[in-house]
N, C-alpha and C positions, 0 to 999 in steps of 0.2 A: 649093362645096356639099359638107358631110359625107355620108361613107355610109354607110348605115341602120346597120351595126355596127356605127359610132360614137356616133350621135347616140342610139341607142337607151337604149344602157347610161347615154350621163350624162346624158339625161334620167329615167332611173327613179333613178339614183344623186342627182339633185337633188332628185328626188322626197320621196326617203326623209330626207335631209339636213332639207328644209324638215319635214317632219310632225315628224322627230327637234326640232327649234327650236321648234315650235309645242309641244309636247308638254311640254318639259323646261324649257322656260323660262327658259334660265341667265341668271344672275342678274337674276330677275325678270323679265327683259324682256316685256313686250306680246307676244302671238301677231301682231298683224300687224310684229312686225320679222323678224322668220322668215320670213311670208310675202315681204316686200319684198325679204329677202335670194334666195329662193329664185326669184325673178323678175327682181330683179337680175344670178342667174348666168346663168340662158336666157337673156336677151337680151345680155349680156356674151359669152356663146360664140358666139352669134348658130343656139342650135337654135330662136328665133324671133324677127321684124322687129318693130319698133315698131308697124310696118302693122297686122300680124298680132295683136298685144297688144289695138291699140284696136280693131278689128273686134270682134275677139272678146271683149272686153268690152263692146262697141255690141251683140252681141245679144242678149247676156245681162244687158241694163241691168235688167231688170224683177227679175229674182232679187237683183242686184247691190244697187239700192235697198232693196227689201223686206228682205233683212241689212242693210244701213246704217239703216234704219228701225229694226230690232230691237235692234240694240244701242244707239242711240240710246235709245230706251225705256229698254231694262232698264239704262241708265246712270242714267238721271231715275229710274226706282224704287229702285235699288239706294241712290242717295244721300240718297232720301226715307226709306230705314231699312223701307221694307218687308218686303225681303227677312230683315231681322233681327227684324222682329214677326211674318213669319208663319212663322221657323223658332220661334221661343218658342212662340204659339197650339199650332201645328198637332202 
């Protein structure tokens, strides 16, 4: 088991890494490869178990859905060209 002054820093250090990915985009990539990678490294150093990953997305399934709903939508609107008649209208 790491100690806490380890595991501290390269967890906020992964932190920053994933937001930097999600943020920047490089070359184009989707925001959730940033995330995947940036959960990728936690559990690759092991500052968390598998255990630990799916619990805690078991409790937050309700938030977790409701954004997978969301973007779901706004994928269907976005492709329906909504979003491009209602930057024109509005």
């Amino acid at each position: 088991m790491m100690d806490i002054w380890v595991r501290a820093p390269l967890t906020l250090g992964i932190f920053i890494a994933t937001l930097g990915l999600i943020l920047r985009r490089p070359r184009g990539w989707n925001e959730a490869w940033g995330a995947l990678a940036g959960a990728g490294a936690m559990l690759a150093l092991g500052l968390v178990t598998w255990r630990e990953a799916v619990e805690t997305t078991a409790r937050g399934k309700d938030a977790v859905l409701m954004l997978l709903a969301l973007l779901c939508l706004s994928a269907v609107i976005g492709a329906s060209g909504f979003f491009d008649w209602a930057g024109i209208v509005c």
